[in-house]
N, C-alpha and C positions, 0 to 999 in steps of 0.2 A: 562449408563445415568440414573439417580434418575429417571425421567420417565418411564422408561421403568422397575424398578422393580416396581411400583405400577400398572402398568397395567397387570403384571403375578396376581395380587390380584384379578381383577374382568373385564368379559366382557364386560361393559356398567360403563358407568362415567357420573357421574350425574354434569352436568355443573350448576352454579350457577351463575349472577347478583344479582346483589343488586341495591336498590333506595331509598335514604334516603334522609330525610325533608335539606335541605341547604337554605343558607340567602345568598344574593350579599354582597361582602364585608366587610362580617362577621366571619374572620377565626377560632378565640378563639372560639368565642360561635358556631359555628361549630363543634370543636371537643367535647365540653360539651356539648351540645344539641341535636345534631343529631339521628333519629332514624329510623328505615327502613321504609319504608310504602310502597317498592314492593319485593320483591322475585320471582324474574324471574328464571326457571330452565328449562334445554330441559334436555333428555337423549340420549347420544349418546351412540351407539352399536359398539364395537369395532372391531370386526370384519367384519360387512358390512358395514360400517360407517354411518347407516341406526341414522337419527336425530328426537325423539318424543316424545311424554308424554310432548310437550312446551306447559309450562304455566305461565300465570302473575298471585301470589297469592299477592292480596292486603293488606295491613296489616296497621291497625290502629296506630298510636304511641299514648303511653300512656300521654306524656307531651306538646311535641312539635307541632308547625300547620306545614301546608304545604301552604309557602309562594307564594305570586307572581311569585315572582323571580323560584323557583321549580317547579313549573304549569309550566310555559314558558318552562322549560330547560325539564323535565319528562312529559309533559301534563299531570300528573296527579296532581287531583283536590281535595279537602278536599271534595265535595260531593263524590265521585266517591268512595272515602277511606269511608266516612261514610255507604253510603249504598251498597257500595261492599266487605268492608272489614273486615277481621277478625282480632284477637288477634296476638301477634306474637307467644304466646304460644300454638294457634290452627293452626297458618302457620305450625311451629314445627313439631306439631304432625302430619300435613297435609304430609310433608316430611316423616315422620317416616314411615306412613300408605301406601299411595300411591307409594313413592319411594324408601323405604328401605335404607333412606338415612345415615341409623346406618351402612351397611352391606359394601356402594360404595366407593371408590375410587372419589372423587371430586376435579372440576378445578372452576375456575377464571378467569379474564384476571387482573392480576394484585396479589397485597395482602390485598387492601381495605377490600373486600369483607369479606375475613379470619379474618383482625382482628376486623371486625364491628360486625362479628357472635359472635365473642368470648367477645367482651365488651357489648354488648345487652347481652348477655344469662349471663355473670356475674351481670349487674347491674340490670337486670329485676330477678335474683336469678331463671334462666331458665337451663334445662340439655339441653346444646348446640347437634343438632341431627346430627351433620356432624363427618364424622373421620378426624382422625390426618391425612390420607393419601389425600393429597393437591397438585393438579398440578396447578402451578400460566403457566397459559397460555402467559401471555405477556413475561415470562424471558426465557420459552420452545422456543417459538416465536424467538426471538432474534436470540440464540442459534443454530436453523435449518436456520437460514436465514441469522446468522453472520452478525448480524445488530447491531445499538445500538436498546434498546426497543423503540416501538414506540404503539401509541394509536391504539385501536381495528378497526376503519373506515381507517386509516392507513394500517393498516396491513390488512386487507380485500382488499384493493388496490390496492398493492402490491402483492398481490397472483390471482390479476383477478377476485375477487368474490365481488357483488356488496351488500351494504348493504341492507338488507332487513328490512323492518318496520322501526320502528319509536327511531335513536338514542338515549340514557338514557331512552327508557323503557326496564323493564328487561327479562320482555317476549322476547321481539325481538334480544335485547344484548347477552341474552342466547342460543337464537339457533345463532345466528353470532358467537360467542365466539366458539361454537363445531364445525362450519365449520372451524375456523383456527385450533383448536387441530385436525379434520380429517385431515387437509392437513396436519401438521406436523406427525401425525402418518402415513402418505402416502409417506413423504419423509424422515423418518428415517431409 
């Protein structure tokens, strides 16, 4: 299982969310518009399946606001981004610094997150700080569970584990996200 050679790479898997600025009913300018304004990450420990280092780092987008419609769905607030947050290029290196995020093995629930890093840090002319070694937690998911994919409150469900904090922030998402990769690495 492609899973399982990237975790012979490293003890600890740095899980990622992501939160980025969205419009109701706005899909085009969605996908041109869009930028992160949270980076949620836990680290989970692979062998004790021990989940920490969860953090929400806030991150200012250069162009776009953060709509009504976003507030509502992420509670987060264009104030909260103004005086809590930082660059995405200081998020970056927050990851570099803190979590060696050049060195881990990194997951998702999903592929958003993957290809959001990689068009932000192309069109911001940013060195994207994650490796090519990528576990999409929603298709692992699947796979162990011989499901169709299904959403991460879903599949937390599903497995008996109830969602903690506060859905679409990525703090919270992040460490929910490492509790489904613990259980899948507990039932493969």
């Amino acid at each position: 299982m492609e899973l399982f050679k990237f975790m012979q790479t490293t003890d600890k898997i740095l899980v990622i969310d992501l939160e980025a600025t969205c419009w109701e009913n706005r899909p085009e300018y969605q996908r041109q518009h869009s930028e992160i304004i949270e980076i949620g990450v836990a680290l989970l420990d692979v062998r004790t399946g021990t989940i920490s280092k969860n953090l929400g780092i806030l991150v200012e987008p250069y162009k776009s606001e953060i709509s009504p419609f976003c507030t509502q769905l992420t509670t987060i607030t264009p104030e909260m981004v103004t005086k809590e947050g930082v660059s995405l290029e200081d998020a970056y290196e927050l990851l570099l610094d803190e979590y060696e995020s050049h060195e881990l093995t990194w997951a998702s629930y999903g592929a958003y997150d993957k290809g959001m890093i990689e068009r932000q840090s192309k069109k911001w002319s940013l060195h994207n700080p994650l490796t090519n070694k990528h576990i999409n937690v929603k298709a692992e998911f699947a796979k162990t569970k011989k499901s169709k994919p299904m959403g991460m409150d879903r599949a937390l469900k599903s497995i008996g584990i109830q969602l903690e904090g506060t859905h679409h922030r990525g703090v919270d998402d992040a460490r929910n996200i490492a509790k489904i990769l613990r259980w899948i690495l507990n039932n493969n």
